[in-house]
C-alpha positions as CSV (number, residue, x, y, z in Angstrom):
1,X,3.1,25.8,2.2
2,X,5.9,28.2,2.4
3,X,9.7,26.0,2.3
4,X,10.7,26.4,5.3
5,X,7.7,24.9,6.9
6,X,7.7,22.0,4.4
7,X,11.3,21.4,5.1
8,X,10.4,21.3,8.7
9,X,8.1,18.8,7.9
10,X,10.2,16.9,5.7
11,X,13.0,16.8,8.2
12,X,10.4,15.3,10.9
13,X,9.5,12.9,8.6
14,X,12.6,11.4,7.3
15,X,14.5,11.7,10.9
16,X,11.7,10.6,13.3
17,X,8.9,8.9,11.5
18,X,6.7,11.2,12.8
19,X,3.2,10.5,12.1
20,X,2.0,13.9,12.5
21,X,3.9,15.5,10.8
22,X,3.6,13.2,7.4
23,X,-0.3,13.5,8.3
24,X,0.0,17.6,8.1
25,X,2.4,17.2,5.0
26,X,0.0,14.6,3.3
27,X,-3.3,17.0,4.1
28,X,-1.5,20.4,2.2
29,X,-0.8,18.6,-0.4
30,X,-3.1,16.1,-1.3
31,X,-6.1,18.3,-2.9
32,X,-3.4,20.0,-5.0
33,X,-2.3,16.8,-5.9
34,X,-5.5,15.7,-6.6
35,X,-6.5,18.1,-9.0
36,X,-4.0,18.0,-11.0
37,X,-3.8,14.4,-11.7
38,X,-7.6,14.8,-12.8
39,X,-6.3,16.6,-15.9
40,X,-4.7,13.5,-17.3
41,X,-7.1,11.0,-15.4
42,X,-10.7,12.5,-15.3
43,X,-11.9,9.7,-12.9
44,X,-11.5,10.7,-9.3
45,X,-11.1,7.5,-7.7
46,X,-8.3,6.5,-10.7
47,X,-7.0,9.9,-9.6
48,X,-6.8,9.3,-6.5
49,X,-4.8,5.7,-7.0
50,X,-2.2,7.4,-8.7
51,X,-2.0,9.9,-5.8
52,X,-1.6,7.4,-3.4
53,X,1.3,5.6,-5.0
54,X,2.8,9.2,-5.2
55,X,2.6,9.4,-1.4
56,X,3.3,6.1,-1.1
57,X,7.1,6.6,-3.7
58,X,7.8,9.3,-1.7
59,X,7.6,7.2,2.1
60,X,9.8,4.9,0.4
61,X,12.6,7.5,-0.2
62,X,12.5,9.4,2.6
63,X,15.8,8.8,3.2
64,X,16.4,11.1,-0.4
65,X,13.5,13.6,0.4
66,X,16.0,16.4,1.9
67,X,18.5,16.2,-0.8
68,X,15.6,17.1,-3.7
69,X,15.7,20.7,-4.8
70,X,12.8,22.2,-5.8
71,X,10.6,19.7,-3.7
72,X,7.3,20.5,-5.0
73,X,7.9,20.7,-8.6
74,X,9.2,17.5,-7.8
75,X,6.0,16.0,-6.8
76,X,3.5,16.8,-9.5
77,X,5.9,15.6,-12.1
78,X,6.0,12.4,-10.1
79,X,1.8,12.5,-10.5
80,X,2.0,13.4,-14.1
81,X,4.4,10.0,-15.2
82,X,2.9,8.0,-12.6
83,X,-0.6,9.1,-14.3
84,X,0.9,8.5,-17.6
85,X,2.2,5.1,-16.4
86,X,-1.3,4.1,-15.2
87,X,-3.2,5.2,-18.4
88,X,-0.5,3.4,-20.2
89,X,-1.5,0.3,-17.8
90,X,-5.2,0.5,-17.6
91,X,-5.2,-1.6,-20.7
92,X,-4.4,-4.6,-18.9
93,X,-6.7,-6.3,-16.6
94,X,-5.8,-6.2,-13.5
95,X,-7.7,-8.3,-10.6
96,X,-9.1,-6.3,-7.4
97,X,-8.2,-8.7,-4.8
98,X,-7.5,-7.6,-1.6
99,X,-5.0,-9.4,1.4
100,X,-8.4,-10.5,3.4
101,X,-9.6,-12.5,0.4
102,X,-7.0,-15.2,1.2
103,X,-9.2,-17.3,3.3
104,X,-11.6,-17.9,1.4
105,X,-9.2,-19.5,-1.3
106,X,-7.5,-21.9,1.3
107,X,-10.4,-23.7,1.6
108,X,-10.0,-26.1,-1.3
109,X,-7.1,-28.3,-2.5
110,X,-7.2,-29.7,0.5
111,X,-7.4,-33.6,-0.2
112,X,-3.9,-33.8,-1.5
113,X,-2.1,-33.7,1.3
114,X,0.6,-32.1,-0.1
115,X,-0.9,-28.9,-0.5
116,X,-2.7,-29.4,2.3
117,X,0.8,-28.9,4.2
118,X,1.6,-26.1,1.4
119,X,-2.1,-24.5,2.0
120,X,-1.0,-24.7,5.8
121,X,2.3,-22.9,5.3
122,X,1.1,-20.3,3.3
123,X,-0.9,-19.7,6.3
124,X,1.4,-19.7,8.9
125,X,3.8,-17.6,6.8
126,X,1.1,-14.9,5.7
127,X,0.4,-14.1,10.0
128,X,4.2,-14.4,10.8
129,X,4.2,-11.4,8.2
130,X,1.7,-9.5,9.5
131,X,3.9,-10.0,13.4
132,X,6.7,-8.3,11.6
133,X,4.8,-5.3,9.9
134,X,5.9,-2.2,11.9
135,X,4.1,-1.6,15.1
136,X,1.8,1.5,13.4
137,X,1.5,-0.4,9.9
138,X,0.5,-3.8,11.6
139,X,-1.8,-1.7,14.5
140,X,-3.8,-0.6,11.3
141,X,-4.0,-3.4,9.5
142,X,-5.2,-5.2,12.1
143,X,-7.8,-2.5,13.0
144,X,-9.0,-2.5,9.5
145,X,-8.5,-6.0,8.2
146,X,-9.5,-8.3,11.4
147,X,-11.4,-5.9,13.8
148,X,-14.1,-4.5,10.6
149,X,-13.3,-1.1,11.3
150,X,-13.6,1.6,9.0
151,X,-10.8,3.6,7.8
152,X,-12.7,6.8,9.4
153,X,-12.9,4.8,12.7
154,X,-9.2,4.0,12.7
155,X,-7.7,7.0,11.8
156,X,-10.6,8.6,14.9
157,X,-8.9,6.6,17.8
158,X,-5.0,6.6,16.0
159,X,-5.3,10.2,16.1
160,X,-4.1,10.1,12.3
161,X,-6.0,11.6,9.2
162,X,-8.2,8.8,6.8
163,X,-5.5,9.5,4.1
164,X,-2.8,8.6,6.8
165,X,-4.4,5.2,7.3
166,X,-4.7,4.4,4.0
167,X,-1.1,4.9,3.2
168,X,-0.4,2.6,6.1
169,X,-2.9,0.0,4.9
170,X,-1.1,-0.1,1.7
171,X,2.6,0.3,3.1
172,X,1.1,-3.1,4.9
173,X,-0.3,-4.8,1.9
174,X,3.3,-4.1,-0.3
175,X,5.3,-5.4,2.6
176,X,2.9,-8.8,2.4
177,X,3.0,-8.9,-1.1
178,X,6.8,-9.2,-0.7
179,X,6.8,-11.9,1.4
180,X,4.6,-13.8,-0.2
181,X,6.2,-13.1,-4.0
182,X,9.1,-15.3,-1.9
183,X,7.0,-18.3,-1.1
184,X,5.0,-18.3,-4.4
185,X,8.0,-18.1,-6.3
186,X,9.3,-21.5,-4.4
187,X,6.0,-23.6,-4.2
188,X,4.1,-22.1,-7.6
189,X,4.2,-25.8,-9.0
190,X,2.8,-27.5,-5.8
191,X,0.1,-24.7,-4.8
192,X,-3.6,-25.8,-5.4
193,X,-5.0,-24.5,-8.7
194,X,-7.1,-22.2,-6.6
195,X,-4.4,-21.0,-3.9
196,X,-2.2,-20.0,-7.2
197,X,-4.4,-18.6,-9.0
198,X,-5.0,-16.2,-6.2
199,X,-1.6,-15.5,-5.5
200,X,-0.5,-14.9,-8.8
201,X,-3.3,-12.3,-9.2
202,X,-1.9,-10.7,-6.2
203,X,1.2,-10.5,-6.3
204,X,1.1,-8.9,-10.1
205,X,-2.1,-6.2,-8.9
């Protein structure tokens, strides 16, 4: 992409939020991308993690994304340390559990009624987050998490790319995991065994 067009892009981005324009940004770039964070992480789907946080880094700081010279460069020497970073952190165990899994861990602890009323507000508090998520970020959630669809499905009537939607999906699972750091942080000594175990697994993947 030649720099005018990518500061073009870049300026829609960071000024507007524009969905289009991040979805043509994140298509010219992601292969590339891609490619070259397989020749530190052979494993396309690991690869492809590491991409994603990329993407994800850079939403973050959009508010900086004009004032980096040499804006490319910039970006596969984010995917080499955050390749680095994960190969570093792959010996660790990390557990795979996603936002949707929550359910079925409120369903025990519940004769004690005080974590019943803890169980309960962890509840309440988790769909008051997903209210507040940004109107596109909690649209595909929503689509994704509650409705069943697929992230080909969403993206087909959002009008976005798949690789859009995911980004959103995980810009919405970071902003939950924020909220709920708070309340686990506050009530980790009276959350049942099984409701902490869960959220600490969480909140640390």
């Amino acid at each position: 992409m030649d720099s005018v067009r990518l500061r073009h892009l870049l300026t829609r981005i960071v000024e507007s939020d524009d969905d289009k324009a991040f979805s043509e940004f994140f298509d010219c770039y992601y292969t590339r991308l891609m490619n070259f964070a397989m020749i530190f992480i052979p494993q396309y789907d690991q690869a492809e993690e590491v991409v994603s946080e990329v993407f994800l880094k850079l939403l973050n700081m959009k508010g900086e994304l004009l004032k980096i010279d040499r804006f490319e460069g910039y970006m596969f020497m984010m995917v080499k340390n955050h390749a680095l970073n994960f190969l570093n952190l792959m010996k660790r165990e990390q557990a795979n559990i996603l936002i949707d899994d929550i359910k079925d861990h409120m369903t025990s602890d519940f004769i004690d009624p005080d974590k019943r009323l803890i169980n309960n507000d962890l509840q309440r508090i988790l769909t008051n987050a997903i209210e507040q998520l940004p109107p596109k970020r909690r649209l595909v959630f929503k689509m994704v998490k509650d409705e069943g669809m697929s992230h080909k499905e969403t993206a087909e009537l959002l009008e976005l790319s798949v690789r859009t939607v995911e980004v959103h999906l995980k810009l919405a699972i970071k902003d939950l995991r924020r909220i709920l750091l708070s309340f686990y942080e506050e009530h980790k000594d009276e959350i049942g065994v099984s409701n902490q175990r869960f959220l600490s697994f969480f909140l640390s993947f």
